[in-house]
C-alpha positions as CSV (number, residue, x, y, z in Angstrom):
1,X,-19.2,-0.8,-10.3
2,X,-23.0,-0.2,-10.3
3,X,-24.0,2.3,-7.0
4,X,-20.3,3.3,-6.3
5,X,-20.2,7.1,-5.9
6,X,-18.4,9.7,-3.5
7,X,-20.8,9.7,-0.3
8,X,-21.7,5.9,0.0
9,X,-21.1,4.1,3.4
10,X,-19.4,0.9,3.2
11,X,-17.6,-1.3,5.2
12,X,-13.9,-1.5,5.7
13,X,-12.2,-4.1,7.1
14,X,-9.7,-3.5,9.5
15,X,-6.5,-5.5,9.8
16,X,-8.3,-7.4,13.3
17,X,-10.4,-8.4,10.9
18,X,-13.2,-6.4,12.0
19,X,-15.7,-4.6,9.7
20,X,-16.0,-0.7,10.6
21,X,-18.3,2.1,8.7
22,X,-16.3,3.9,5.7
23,X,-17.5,6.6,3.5
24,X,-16.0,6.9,0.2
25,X,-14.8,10.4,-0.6
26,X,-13.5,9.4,-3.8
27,X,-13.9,6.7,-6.7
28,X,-10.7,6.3,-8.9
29,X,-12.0,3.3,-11.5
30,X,-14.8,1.2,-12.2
31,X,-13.5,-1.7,-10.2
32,X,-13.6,-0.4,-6.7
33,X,-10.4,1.3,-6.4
34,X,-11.3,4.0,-3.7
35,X,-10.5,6.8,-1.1
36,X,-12.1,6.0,2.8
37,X,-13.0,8.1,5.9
38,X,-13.1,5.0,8.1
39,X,-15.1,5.7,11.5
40,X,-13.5,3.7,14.7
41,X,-15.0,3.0,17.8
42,X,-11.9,5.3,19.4
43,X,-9.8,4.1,21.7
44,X,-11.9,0.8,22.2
45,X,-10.8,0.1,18.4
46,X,-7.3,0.4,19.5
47,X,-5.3,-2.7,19.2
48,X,-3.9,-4.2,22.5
49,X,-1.0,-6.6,21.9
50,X,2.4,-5.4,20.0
51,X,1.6,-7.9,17.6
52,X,-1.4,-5.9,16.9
53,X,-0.3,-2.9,17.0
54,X,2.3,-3.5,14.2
55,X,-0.8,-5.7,12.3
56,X,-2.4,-1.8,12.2
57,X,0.7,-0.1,11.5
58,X,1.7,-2.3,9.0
59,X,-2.0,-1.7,7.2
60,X,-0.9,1.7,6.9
61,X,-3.1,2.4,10.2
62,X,-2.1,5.6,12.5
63,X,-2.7,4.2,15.8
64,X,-3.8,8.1,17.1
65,X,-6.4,8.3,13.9
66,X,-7.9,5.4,15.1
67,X,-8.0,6.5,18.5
68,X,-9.7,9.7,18.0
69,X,-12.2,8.2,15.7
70,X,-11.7,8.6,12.1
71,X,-8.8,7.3,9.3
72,X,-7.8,8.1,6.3
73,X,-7.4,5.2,4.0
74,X,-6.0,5.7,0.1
75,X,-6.2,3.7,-2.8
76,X,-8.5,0.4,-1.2
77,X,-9.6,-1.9,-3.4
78,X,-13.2,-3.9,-3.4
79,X,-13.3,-7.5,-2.2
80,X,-16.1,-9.7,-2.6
81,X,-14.9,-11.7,0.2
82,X,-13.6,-9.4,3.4
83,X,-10.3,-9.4,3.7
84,X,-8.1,-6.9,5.7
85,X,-7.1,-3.3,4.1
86,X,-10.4,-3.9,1.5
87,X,-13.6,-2.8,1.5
88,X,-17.2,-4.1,0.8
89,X,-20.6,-3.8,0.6
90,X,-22.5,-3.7,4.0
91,X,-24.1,-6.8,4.6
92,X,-27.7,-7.1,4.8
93,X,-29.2,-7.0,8.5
């Protein structure tokens, strides 16, 4: 994937649906497969409803990560269309 390297800021999509700033840390393959340090908004990126909170859980979110600002996300793949637990490029202001 052209412009894919270890440092680029991206967006991940978190499982609200919301698009949040990601760095990659590191590239396994040429089709997007990668590592994430997602930045949160801290505790106003927490989720509020039970429902929620298990959505995040269930995405393989630690609920204390995300409040204190940063997650570690492994193995996220690329998606073309934003979907939640994937990543793409940021969209053009």
């Amino acid at each position: 994937m052209d412009g894919l390297t270890e440092g680029r800021i991206v967006h991940y999509v978190m499982p609200d649906g919301k698009h949040t700033p990601a760095v990659v840390v590191k590239v396994w393959n040429a089709s997007g497969l990668v590592n994430l340090q997602v930045f949160t908004d801290g505790s106003n990126a927490l989720p509020y409803t039970p429902e929620e909170k298990e959505q995040f859980r269930n995405n393989g979110m630690d609920l204390e990560a995300v409040k204190h600002g940063h997650v570690w996300m492994t193995s996220r793949s690329f998606s073309e269309e934003p979907k939640p637990g994937t990543w793409h490029w940021i969209e053009k202001a």
